[in-house]
Backbone as XML, in Angstrom:
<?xml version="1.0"?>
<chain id="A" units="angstrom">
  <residue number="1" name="UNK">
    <atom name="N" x="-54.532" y="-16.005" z="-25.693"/>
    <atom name="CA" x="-53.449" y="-16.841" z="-26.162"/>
    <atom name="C" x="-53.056" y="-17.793" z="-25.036"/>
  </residue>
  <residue number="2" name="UNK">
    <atom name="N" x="-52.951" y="-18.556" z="-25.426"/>
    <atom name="CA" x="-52.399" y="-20.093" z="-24.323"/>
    <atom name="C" x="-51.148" y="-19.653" z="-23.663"/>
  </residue>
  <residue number="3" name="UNK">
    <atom name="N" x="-51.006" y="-20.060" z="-22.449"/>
    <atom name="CA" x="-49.222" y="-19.770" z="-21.779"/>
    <atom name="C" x="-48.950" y="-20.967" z="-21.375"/>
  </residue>
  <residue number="4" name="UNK">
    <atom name="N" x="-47.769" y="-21.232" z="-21.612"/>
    <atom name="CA" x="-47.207" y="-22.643" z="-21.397"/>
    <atom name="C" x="-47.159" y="-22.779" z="-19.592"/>
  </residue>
  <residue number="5" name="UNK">
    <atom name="N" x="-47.485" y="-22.118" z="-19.059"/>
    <atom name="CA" x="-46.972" y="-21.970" z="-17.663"/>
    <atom name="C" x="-48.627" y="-22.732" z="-17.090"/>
  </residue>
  <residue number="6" name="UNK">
    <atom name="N" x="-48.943" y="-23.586" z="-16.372"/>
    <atom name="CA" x="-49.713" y="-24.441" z="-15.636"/>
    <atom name="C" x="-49.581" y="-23.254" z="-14.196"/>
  </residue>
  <residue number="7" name="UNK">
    <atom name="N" x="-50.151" y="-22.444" z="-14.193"/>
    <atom name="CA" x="-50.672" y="-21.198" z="-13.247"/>
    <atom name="C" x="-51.386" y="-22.155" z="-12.027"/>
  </residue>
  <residue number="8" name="UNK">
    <atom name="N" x="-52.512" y="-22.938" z="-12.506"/>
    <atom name="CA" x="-53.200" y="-23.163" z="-11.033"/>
    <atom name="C" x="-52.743" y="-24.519" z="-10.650"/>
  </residue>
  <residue number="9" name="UNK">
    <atom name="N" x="-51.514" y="-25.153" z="-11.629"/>
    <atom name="CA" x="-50.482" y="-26.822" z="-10.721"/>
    <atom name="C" x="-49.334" y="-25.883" z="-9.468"/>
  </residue>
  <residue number="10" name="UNK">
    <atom name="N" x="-49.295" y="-24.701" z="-10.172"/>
    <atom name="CA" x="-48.338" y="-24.058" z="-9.200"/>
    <atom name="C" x="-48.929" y="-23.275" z="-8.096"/>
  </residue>
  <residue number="11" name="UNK">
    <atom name="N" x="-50.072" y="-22.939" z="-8.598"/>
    <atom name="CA" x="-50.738" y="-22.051" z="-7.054"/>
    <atom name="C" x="-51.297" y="-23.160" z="-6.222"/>
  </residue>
  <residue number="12" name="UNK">
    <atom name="N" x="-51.607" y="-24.711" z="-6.595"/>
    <atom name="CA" x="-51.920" y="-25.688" z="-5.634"/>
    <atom name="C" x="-50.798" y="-26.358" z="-5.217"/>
  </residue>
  <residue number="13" name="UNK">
    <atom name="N" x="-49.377" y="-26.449" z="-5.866"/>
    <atom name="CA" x="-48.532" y="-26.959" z="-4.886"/>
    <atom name="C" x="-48.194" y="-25.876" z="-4.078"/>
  </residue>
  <residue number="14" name="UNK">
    <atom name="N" x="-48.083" y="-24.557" z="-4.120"/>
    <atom name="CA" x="-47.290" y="-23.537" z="-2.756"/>
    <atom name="C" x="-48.533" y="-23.542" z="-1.786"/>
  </residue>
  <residue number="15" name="UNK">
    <atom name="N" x="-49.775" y="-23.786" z="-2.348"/>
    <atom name="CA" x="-50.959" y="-23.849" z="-1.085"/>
    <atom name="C" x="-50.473" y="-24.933" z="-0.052"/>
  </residue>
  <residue number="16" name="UNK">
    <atom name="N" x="-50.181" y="-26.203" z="-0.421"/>
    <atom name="CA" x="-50.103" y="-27.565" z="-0.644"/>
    <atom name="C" x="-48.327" y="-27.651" z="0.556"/>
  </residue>
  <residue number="17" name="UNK">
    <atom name="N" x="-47.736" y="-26.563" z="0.065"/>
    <atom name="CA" x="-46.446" y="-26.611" z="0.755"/>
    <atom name="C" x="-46.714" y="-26.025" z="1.826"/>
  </residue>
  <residue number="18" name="UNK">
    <atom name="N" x="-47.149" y="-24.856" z="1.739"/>
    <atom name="CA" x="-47.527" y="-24.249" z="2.799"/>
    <atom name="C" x="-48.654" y="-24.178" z="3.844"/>
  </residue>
  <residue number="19" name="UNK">
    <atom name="N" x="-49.553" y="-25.217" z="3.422"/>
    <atom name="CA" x="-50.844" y="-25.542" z="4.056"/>
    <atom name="C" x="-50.434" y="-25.732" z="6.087"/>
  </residue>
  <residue number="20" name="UNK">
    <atom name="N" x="-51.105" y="-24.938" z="6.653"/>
    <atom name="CA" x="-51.077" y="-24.699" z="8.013"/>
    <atom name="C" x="-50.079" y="-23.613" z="8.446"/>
  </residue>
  <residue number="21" name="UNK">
    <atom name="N" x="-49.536" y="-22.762" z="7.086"/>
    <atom name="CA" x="-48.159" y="-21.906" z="7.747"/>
    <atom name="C" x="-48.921" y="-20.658" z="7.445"/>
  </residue>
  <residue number="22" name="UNK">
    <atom name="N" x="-48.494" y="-19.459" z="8.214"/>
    <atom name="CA" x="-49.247" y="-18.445" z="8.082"/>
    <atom name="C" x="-48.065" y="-17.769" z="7.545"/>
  </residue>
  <residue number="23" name="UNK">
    <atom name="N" x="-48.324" y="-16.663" z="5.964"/>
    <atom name="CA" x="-47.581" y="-15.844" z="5.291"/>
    <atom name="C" x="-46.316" y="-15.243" z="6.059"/>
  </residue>
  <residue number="24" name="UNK">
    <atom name="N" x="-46.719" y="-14.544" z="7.742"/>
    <atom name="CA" x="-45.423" y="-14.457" z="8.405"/>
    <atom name="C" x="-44.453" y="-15.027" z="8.514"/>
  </residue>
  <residue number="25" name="UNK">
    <atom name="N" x="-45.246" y="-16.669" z="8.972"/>
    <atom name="CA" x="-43.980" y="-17.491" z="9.461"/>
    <atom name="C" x="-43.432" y="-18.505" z="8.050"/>
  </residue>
  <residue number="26" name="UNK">
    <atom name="N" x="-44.105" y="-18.035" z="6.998"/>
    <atom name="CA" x="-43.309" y="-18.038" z="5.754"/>
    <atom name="C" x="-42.230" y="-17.230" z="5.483"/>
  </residue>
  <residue number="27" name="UNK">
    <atom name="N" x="-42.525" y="-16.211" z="5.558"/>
    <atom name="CA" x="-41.415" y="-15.217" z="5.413"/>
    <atom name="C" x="-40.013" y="-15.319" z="6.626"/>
  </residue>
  <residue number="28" name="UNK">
    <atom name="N" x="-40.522" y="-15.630" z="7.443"/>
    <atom name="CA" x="-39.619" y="-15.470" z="8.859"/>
    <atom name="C" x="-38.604" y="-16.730" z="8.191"/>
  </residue>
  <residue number="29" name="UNK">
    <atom name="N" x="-39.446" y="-17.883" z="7.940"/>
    <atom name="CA" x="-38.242" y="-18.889" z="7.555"/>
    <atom name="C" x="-37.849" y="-19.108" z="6.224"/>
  </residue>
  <residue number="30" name="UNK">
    <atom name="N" x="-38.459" y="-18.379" z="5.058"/>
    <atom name="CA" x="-37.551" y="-17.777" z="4.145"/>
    <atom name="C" x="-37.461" y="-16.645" z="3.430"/>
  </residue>
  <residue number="31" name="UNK">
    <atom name="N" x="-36.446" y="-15.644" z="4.032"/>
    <atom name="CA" x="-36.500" y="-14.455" z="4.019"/>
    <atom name="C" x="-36.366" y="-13.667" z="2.806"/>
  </residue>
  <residue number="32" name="UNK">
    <atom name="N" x="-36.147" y="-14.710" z="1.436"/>
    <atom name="CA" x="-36.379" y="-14.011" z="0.356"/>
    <atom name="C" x="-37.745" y="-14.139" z="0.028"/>
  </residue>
  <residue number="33" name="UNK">
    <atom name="N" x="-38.379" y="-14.386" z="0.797"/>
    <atom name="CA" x="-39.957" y="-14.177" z="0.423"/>
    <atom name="C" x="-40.426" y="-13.128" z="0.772"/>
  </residue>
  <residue number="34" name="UNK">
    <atom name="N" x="-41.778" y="-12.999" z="0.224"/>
    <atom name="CA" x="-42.458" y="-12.012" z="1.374"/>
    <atom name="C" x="-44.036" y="-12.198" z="1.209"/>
  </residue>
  <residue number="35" name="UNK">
    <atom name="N" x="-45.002" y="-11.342" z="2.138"/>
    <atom name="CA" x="-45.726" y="-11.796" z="1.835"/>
    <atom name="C" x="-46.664" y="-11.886" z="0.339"/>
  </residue>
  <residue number="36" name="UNK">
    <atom name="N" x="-46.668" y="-10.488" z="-0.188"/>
    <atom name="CA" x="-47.405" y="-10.353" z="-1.028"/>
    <atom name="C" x="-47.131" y="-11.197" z="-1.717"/>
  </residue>
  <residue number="37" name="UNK">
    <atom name="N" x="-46.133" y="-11.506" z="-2.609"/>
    <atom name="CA" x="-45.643" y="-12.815" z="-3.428"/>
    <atom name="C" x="-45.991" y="-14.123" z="-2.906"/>
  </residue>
  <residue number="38" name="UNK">
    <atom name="N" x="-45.657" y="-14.461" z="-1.815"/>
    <atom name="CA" x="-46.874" y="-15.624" z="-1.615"/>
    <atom name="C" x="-47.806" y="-15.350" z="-1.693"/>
  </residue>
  <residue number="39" name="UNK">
    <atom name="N" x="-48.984" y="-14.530" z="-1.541"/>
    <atom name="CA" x="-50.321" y="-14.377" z="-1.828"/>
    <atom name="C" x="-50.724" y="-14.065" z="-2.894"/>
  </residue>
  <residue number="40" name="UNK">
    <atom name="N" x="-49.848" y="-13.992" z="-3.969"/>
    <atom name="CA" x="-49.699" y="-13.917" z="-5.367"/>
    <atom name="C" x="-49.473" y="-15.242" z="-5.833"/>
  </residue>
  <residue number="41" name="UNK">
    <atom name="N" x="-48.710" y="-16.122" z="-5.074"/>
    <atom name="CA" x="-48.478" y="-17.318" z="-5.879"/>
    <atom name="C" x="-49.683" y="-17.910" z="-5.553"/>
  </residue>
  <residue number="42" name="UNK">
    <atom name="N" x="-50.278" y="-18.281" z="-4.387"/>
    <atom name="CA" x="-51.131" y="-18.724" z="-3.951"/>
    <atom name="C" x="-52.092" y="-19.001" z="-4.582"/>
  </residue>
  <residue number="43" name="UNK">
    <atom name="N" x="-52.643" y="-17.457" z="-5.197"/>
    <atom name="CA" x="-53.927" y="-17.236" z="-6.121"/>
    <atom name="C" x="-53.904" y="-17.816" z="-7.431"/>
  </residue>
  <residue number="44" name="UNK">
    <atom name="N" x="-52.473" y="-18.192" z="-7.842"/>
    <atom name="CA" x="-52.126" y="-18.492" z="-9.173"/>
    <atom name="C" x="-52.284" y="-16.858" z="-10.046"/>
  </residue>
  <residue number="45" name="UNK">
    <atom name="N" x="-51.513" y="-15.983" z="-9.135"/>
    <atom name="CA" x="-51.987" y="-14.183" z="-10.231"/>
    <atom name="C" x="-50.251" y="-14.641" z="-11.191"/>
  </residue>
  <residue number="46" name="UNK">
    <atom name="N" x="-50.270" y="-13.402" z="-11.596"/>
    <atom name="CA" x="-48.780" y="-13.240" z="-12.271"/>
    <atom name="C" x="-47.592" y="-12.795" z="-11.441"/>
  </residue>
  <residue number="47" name="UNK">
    <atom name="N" x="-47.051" y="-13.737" z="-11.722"/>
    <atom name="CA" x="-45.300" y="-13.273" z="-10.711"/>
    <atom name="C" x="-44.388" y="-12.837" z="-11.788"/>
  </residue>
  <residue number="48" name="UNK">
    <atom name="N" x="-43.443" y="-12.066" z="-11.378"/>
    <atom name="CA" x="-42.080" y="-12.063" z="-12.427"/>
    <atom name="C" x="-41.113" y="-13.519" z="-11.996"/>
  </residue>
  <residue number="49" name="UNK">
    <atom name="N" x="-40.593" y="-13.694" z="-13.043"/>
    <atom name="CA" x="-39.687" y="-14.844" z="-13.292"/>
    <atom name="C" x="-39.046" y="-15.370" z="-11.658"/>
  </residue>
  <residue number="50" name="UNK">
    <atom name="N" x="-38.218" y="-14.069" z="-11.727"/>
    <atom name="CA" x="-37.384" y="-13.828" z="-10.281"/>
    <atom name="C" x="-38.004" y="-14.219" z="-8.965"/>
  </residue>
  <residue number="51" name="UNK">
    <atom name="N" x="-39.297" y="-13.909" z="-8.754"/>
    <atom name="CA" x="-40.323" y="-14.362" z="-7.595"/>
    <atom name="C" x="-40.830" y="-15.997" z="-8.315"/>
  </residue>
  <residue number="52" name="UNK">
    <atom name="N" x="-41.163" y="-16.334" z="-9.099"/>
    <atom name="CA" x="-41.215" y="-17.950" z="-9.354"/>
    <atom name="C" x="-40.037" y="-18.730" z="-9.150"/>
  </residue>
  <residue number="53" name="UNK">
    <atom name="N" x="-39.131" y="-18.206" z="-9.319"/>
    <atom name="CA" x="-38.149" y="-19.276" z="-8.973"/>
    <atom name="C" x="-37.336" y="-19.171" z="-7.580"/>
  </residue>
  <residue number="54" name="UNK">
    <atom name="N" x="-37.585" y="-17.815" z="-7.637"/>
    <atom name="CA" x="-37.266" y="-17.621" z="-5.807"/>
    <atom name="C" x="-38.633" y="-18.786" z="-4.628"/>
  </residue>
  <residue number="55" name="UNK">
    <atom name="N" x="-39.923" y="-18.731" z="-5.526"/>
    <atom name="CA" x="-40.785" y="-19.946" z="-4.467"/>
    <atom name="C" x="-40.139" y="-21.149" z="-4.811"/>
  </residue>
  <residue number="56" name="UNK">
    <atom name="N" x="-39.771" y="-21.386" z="-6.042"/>
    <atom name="CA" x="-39.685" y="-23.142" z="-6.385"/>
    <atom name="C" x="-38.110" y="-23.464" z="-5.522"/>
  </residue>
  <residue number="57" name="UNK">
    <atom name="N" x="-37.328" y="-22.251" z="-5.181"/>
    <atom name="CA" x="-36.181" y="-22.893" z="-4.829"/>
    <atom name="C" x="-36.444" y="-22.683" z="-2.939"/>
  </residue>
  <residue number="58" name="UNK">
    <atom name="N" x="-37.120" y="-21.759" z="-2.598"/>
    <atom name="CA" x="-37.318" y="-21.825" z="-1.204"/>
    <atom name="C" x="-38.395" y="-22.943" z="-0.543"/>
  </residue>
  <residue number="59" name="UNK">
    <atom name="N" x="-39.201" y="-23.326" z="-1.672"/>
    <atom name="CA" x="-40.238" y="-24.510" z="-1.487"/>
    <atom name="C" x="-40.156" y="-25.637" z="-1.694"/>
  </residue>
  <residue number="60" name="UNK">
    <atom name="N" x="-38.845" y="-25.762" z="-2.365"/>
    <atom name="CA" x="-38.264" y="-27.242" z="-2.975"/>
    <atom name="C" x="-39.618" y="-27.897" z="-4.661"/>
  </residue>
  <residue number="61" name="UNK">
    <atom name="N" x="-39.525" y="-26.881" z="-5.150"/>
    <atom name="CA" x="-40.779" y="-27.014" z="-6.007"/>
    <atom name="C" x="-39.400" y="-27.381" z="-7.369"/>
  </residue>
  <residue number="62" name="UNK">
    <atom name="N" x="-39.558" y="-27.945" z="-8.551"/>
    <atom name="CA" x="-39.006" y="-27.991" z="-9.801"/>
    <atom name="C" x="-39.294" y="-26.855" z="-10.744"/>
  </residue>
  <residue number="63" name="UNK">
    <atom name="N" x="-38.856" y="-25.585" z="-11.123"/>
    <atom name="CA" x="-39.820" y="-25.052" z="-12.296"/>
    <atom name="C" x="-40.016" y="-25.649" z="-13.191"/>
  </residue>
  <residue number="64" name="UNK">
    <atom name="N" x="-39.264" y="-26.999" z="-13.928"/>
    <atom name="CA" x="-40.021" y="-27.512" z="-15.014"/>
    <atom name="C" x="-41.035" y="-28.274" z="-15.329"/>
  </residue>
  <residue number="65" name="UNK">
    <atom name="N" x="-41.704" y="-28.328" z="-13.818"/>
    <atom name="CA" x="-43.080" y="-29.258" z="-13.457"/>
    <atom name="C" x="-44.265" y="-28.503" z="-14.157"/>
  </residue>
  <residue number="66" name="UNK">
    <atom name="N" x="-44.188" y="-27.448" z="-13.923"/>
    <atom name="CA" x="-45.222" y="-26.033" z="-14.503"/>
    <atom name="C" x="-45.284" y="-25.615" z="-15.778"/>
  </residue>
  <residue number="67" name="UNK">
    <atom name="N" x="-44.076" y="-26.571" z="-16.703"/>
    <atom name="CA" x="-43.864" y="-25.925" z="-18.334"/>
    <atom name="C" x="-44.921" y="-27.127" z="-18.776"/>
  </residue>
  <residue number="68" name="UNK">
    <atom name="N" x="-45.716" y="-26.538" z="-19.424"/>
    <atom name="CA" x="-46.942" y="-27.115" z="-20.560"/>
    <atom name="C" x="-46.400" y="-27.233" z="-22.044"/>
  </residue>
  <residue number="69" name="UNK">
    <atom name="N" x="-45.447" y="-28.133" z="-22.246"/>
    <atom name="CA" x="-44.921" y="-28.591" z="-23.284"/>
    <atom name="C" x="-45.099" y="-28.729" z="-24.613"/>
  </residue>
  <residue number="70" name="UNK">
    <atom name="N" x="-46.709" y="-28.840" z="-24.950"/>
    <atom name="CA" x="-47.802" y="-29.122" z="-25.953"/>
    <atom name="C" x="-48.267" y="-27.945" z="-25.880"/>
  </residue>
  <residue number="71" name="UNK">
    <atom name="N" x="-48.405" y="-26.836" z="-25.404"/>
    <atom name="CA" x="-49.024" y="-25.192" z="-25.900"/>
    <atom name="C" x="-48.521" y="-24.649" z="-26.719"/>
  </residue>
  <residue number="72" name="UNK">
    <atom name="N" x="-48.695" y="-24.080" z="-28.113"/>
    <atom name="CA" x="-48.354" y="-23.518" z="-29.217"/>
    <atom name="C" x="-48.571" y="-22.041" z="-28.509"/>
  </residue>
  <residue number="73" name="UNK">
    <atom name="N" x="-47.232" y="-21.061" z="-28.517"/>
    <atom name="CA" x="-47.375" y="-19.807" z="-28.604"/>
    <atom name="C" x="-47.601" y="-19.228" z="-29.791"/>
  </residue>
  <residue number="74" name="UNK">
    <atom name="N" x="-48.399" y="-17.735" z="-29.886"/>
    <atom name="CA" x="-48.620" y="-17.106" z="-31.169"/>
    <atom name="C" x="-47.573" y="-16.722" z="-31.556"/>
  </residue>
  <residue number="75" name="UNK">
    <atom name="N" x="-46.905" y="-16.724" z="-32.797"/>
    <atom name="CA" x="-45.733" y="-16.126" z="-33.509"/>
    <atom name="C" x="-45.635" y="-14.377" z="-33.183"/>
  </residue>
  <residue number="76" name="UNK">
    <atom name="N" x="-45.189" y="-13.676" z="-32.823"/>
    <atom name="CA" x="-45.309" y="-12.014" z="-33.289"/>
    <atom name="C" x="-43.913" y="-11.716" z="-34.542"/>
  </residue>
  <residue number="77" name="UNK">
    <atom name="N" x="-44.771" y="-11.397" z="-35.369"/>
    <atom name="CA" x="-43.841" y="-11.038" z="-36.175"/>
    <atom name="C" x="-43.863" y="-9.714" z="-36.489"/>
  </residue>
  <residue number="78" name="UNK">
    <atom name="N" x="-43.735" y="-8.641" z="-37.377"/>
    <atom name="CA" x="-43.923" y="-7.910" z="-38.066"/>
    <atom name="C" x="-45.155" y="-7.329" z="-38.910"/>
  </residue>
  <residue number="79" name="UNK">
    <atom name="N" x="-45.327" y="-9.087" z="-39.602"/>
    <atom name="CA" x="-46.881" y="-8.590" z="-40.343"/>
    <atom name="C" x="-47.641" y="-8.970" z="-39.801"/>
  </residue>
  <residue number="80" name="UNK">
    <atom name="N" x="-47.976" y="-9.639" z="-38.529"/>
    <atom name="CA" x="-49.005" y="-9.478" z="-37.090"/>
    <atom name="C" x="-49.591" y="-8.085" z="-36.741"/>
  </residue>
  <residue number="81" name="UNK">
    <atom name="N" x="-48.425" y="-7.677" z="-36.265"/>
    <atom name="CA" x="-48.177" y="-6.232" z="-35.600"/>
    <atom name="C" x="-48.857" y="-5.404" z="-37.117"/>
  </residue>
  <residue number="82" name="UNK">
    <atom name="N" x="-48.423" y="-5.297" z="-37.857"/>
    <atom name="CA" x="-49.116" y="-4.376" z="-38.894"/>
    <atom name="C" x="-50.699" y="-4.553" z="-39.318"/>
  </residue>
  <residue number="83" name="UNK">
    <atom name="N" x="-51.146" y="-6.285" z="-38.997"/>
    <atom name="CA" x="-52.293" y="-6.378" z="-39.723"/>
    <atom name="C" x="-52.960" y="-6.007" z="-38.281"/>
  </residue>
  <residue number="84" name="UNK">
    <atom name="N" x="-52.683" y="-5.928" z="-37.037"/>
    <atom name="CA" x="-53.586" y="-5.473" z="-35.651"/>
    <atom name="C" x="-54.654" y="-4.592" z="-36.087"/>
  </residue>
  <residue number="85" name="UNK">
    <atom name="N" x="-55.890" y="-4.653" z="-35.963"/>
    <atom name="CA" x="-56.982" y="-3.274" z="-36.179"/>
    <atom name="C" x="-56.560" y="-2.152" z="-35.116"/>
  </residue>
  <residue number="86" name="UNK">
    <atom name="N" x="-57.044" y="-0.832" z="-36.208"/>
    <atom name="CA" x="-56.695" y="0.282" z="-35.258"/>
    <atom name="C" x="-58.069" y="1.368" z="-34.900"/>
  </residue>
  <residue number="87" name="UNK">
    <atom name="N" x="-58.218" y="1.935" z="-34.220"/>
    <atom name="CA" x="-59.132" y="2.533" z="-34.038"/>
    <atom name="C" x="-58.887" y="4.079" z="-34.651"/>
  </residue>
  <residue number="88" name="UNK">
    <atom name="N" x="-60.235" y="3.978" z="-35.644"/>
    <atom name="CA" x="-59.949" y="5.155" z="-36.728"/>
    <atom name="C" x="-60.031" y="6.601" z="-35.879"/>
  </residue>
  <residue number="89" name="UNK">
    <atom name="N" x="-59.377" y="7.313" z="-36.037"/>
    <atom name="CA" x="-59.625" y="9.008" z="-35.510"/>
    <atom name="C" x="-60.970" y="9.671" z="-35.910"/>
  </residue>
  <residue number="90" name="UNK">
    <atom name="N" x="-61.390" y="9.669" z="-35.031"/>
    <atom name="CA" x="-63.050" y="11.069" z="-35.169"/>
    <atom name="C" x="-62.457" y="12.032" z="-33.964"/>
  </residue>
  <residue number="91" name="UNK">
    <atom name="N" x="-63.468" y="13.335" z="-34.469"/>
    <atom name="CA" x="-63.298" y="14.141" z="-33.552"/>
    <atom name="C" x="-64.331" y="13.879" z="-31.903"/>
  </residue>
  <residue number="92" name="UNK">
    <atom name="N" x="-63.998" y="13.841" z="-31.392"/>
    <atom name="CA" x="-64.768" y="13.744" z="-29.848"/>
    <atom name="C" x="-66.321" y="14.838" z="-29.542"/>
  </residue>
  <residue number="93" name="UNK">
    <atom name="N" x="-67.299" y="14.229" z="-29.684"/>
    <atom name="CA" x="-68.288" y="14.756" z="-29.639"/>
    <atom name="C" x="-68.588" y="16.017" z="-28.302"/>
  </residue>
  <residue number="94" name="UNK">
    <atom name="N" x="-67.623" y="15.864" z="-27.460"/>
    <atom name="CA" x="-67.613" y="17.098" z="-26.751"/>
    <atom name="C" x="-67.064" y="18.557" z="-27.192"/>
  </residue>
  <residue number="95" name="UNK">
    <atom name="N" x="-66.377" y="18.348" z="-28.270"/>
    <atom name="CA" x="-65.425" y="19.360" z="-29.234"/>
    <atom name="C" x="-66.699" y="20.148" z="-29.924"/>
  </residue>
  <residue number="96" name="UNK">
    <atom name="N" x="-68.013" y="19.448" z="-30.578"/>
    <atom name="CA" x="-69.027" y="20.003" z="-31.056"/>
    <atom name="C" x="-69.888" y="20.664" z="-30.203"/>
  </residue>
  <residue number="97" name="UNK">
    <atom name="N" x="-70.126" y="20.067" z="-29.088"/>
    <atom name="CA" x="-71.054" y="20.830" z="-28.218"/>
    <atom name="C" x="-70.733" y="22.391" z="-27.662"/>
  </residue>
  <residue number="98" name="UNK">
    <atom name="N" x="-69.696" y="22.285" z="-26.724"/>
    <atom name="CA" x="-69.027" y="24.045" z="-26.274"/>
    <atom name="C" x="-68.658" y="24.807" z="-26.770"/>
  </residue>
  <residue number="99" name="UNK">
    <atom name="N" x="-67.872" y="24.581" z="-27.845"/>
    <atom name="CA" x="-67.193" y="25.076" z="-28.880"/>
    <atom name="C" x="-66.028" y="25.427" z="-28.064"/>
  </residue>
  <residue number="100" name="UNK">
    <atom name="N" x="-65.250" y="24.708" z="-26.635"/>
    <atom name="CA" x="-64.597" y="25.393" z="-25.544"/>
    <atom name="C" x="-63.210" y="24.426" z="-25.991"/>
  </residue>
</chain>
């Protein structure tokens, strides 16, 4: 499913901000960082909300630069969730062999 979130415009501007700074002396000068989360943003992996906007406001970044405006999310409704395939129950072929 599509995510409105532009993952690798945001892992090339914190590269881009931070280009020549080493993760320490990121953290040292803003201390709600740390490292792993920069090396998370970096990669473009998944952050929680709270760590994206904690980089865009310690990096001087916009979060609404990163919203993909034109991506249709999937609806979840109810009869989504019901029509999902399920994986039918058999017994486990180790149950036949030992009899244990």
């Amino acid at each position: 499913m599509a995510d409105p979130f532009d993952r690798a415009r945001f892992a090339a501007s914190v590269r881009r901000r931070l280009d020549g700074i080493s993760g320490r002396r990121a953290v040292d000068a803003f201390p709600a960082l740390n490292i792993a989360m920069i090396s998370r943003a970096k990669k473009g992996e998944n952050l929680t909300i709270g760590s994206f906007l904690t980089l865009c406001k310690a990096l001087r970044l916009r979060p609404l630069d990163f919203y993909l405006a034109g991506v249709k999310r999937r609806r979840v409704t109810r009869k989504t969730i019901l029509d999902q395939t399920v994986t039918e129950r058999v017994p486990r072929e180790t149950r036949l062999l030992g009899g244990a």
